[in-house]
C-alpha positions in Angstrom: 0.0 0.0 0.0 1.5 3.3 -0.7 1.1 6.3 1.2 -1.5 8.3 -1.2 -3.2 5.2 -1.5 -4.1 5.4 2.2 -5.0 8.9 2.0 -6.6 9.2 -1.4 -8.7 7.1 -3.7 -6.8 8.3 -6.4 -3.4 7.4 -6.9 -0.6 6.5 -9.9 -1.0 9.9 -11.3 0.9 10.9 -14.2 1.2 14.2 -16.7 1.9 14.0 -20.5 2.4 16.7 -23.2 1.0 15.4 -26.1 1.2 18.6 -28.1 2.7 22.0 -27.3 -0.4 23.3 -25.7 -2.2 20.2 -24.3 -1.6 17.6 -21.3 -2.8 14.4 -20.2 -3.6 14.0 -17.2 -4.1 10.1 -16.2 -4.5 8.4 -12.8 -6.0 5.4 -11.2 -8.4 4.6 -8.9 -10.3 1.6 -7.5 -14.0 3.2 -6.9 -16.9 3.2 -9.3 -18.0 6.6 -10.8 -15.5 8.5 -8.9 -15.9 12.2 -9.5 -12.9 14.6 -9.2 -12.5 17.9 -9.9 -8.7 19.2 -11.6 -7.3 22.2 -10.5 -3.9 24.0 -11.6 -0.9 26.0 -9.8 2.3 27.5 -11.4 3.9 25.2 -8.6 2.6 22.9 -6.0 1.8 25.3 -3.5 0.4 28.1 -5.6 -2.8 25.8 -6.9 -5.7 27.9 -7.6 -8.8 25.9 -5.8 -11.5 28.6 -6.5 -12.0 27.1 -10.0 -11.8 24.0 -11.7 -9.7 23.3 -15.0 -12.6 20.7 -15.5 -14.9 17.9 -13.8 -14.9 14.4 -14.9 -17.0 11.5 -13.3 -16.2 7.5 -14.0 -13.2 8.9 -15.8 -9.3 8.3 -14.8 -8.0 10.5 -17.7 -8.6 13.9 -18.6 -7.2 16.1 -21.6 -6.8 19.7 -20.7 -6.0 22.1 -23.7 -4.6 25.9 -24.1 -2.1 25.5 -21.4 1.0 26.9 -23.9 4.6 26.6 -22.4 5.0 29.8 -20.9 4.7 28.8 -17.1 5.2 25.3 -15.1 2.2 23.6 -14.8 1.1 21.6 -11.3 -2.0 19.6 -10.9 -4.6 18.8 -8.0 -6.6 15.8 -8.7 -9.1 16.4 -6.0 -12.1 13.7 -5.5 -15.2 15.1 -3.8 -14.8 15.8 -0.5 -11.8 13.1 -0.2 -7.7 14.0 0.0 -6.7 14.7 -3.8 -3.0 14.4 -4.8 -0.5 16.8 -6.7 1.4 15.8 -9.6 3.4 17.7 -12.8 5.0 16.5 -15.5 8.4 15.0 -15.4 10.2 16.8 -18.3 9.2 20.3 -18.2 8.7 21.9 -21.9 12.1 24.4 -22.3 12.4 25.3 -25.5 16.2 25.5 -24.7 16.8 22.3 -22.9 16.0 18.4 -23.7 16.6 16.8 -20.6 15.2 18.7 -17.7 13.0 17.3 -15.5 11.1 17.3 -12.0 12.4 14.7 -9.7 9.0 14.8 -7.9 6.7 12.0 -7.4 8.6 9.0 -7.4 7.5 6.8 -4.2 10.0 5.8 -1.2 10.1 2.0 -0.2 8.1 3.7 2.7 5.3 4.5 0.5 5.8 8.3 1.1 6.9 10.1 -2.3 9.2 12.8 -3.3 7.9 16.0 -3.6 7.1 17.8 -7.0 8.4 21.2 -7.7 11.4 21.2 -5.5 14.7 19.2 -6.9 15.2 19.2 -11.2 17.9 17.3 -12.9 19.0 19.0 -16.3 21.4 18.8 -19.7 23.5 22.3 -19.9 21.4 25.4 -19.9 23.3 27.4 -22.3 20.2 27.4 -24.9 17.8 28.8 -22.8 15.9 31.4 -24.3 13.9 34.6 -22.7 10.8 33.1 -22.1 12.9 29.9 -20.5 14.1 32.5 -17.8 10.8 33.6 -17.0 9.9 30.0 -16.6 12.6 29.1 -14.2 11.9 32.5 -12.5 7.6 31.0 -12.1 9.3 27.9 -11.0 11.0 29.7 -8.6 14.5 28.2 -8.7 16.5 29.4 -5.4 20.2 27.6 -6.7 22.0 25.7 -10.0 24.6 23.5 -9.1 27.0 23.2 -12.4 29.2 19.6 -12.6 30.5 20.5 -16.0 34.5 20.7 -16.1 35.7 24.5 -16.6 36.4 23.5 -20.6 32.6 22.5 -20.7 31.2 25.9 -18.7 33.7 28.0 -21.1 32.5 26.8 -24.5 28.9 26.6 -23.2 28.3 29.2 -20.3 25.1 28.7 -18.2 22.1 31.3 -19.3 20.3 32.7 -15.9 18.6 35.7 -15.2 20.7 38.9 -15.1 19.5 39.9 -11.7 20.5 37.8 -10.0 17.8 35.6 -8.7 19.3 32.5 -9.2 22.9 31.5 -7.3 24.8 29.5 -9.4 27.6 27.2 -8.2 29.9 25.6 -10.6 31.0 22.6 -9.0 33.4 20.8 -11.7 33.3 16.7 -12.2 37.0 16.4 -14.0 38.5 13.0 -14.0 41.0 14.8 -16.5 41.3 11.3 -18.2 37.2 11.8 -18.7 37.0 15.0 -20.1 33.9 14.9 -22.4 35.4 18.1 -24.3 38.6 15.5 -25.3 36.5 12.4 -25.4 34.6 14.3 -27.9 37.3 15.0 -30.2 38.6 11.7 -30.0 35.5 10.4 -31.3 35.3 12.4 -34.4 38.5 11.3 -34.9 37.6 8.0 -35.7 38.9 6.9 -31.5 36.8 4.7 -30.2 39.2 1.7 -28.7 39.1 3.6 -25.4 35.1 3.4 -25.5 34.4 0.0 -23.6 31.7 -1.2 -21.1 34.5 -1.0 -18.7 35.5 2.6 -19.2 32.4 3.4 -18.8 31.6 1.5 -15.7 35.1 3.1 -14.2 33.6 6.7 -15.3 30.0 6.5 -12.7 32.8 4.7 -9.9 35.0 7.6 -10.0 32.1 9.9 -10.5 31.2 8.5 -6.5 35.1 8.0 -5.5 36.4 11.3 -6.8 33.6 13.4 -6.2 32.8 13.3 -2.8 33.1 17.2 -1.5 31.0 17.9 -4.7 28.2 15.4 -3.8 28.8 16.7 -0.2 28.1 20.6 -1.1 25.2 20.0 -3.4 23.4 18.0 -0.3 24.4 21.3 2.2 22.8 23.1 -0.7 19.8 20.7 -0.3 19.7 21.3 3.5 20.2 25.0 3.9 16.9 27.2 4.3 17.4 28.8 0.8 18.7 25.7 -0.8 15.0 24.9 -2.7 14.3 24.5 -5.1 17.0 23.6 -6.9 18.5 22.3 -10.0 21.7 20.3 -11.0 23.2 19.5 -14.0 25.8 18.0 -16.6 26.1 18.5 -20.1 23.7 15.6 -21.3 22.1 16.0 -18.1 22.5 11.4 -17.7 26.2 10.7 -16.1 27.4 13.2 -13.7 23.8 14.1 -13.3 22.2 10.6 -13.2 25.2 9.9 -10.0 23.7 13.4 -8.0 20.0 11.7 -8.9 20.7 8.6 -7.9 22.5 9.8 -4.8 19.2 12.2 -3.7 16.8 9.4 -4.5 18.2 6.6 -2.5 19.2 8.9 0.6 15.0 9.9 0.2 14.6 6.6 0.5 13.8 5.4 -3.3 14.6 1.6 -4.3 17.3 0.6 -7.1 14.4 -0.1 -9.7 12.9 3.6 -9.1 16.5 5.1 -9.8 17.2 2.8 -13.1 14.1 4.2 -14.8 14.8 7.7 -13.7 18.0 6.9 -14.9 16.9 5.5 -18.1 14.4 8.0 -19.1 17.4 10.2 -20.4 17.6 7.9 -23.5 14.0 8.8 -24.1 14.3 12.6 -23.9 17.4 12.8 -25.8 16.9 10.9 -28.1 16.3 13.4 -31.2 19.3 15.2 -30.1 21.4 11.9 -30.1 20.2 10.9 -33.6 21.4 14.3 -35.4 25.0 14.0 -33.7 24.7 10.0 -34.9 24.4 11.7 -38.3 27.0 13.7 -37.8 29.6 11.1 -36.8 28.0 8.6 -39.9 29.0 11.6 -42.6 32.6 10.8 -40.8 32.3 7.3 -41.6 31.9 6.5 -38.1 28.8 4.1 -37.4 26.3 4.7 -34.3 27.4 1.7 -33.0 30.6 2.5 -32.1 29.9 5.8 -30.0 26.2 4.7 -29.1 27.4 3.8 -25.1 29.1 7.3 -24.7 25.8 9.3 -26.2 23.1 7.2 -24.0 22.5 6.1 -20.4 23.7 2.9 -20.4 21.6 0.7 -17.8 24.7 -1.3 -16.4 26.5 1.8 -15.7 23.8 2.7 -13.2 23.5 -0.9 -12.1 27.7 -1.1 -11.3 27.0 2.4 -9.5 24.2 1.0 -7.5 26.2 -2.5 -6.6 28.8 -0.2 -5.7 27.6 2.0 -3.3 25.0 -1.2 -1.3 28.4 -3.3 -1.5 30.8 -1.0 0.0 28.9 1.8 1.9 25.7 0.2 2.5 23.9 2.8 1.3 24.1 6.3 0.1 23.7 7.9 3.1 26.4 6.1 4.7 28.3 7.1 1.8 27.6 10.7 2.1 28.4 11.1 5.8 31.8 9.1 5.7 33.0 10.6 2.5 31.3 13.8 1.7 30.5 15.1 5.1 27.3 15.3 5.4 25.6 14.5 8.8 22.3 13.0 10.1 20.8 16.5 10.8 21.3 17.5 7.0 19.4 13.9 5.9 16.7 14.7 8.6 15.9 18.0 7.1 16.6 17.0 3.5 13.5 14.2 3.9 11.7 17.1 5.2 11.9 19.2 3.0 11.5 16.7 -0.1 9.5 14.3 0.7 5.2 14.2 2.1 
């Protein structure tokens, strides 16, 4: 039983865009003819209750239309006179990124769920454009936390609002041997011996082994009072950032199988970008084969990263307060803060 199922009737909710100015809305329910009413909020807590996007009875879909992509949109599914539950959609519609999304709503082995609205995972967000800003500025982002190496933030500086709003803190993943700038380049070369399962696998160990103080300052980001929301990011937005989500999910208290399919849904989102740099490389005479692994979110990466942290730490948080220095009062208000 999971925690809205004991106090809702609705439950399994989920948000889709299925064009650039409609969503839907599905969920699930076990009563008859259950009536709910839909309600909208730029963000979770801003909901608007005095008026209904729409009523639907003996439905467990809805379609809602003229929504546009100017602002975030959040959802109350409210049955009459019974508890209703929030949900948003997981990739939000940036015209100048692919790949960021709301880690809210994924459920704890508890059965309580991560918030929505309050932690996003991202590719870079040097293509946002001016209606992108005012979008993060509705979403209300507090902090960015940057893991791209200083070669990545120069060729590709972030985009924020000029005022300010918004602190930014680059805190640079370099491996050296890893950097994706030279990787890159190597690939267009025609380089691809180094590319192997096992590179890769050594890439998301070191990412936990090497990285700790980084791992350790986004989480006292997490904890301090002006620390949400907040968003981190990579370049693709699936490696360095797929370690800090998989990290923030299990200390939450998310199983393995919720973080793989977090982890995976980067090949979905990405996908169109990954097929015009797959032609790219083809008109070099290099075949999508080859370079697929370094483009994509390889499951066993995750899967090594997951094995590695339950074999030698135990679990993330034990990781995070032996090696990146977080304590027990940070997790406390961390779960707090993120999860209801």
């Amino acid at each position: 039983m999971t925690f809205y199922e004991e106090t809702s009737p609705v439950f399994n909710a989920s948000v889709e865009r299925t064009a650039k100015d409609v969503v839907r809305i599905s969920w699930k329910t076990r009563l008859q003819n259950l009536a709910v009413s839909i309600y909208r909020g730029d963000s979770p807590e801003t909901i608007q209750h005095n008026q209904p996007l729409l009523q639907v009875k003996g439905e467990t879909a809805a379609e809602i239309k003229g929504l546009g992509r100017a602002s975030p949109c959040y959802f109350e599914i409210m049955p009459q006179n019974r508890t209703g539950i929030i949900v948003g959609e997981r990739r939000l519609p940036l015209q100048g990124t692919v790949n960021f999304r709301d880690l809210g709503g994924y459920q704890t082995t508890e059965g309580r769920r991560v918030k929505w609205g309050k932690i996003f995972r991202s590719d870079h967000l040097s293509r946002l454009t001016d209606q992108d800003l005012i979008f993060l500025q509705r979403l209300n982002i507090q902090n960015v936390c940057d893991f791209r190496t200083l070669t990545e933030v120069r060729k590709r500086p972030d985009r924020l609002p000029r005022h300010g709003s918004i602190r930014h803190f680059h805190l640079p993943i370099d491996h050296l041997k890893f950097d994706p700038t030279t990787l890159f380049e190597r690939l267009k070369k025609g380089d691809t011996r180094w590319l192997t399962r096992e590179f890769l696998i050594e890439g998301y160990i070191a990412n936990i082994e090497g990285s700790a103080t980084v791992w350790g300052k986004v989480f006292k980001r997490l904890a301090a009072p002006d620390g949400l929301p907040l968003v981190f990011h990579c370049t693709g937005g699936k490696d360095r950032a797929g370690t800090c989500a998989a990290l923030i999910l299990l200390t939450l208290g998310a199983g393995e199988k919720t973080v793989i399919y977090d982890h995976g849904l980067s090949n979905i989102y990405i996908s169109d970008v990954v097929d015009k740099i797959y032609a790219q490389f083809e008109a070099l005479g290099i075949k999508r084969r080859r370079i697929a692994p370094y483009f994509t979110a390889p499951r066993y990466c995750i899967e090594a990263l997951l094995a590695h942290i339950r074999i030698k730490y135990g679990s993330a948080a034990n990781y995070l307060k032996s090696k990146a220095g977080v304590t027990e009062k940070m997790l406390v208000r961390i779960k707090k803060e993120l999860l209801e």
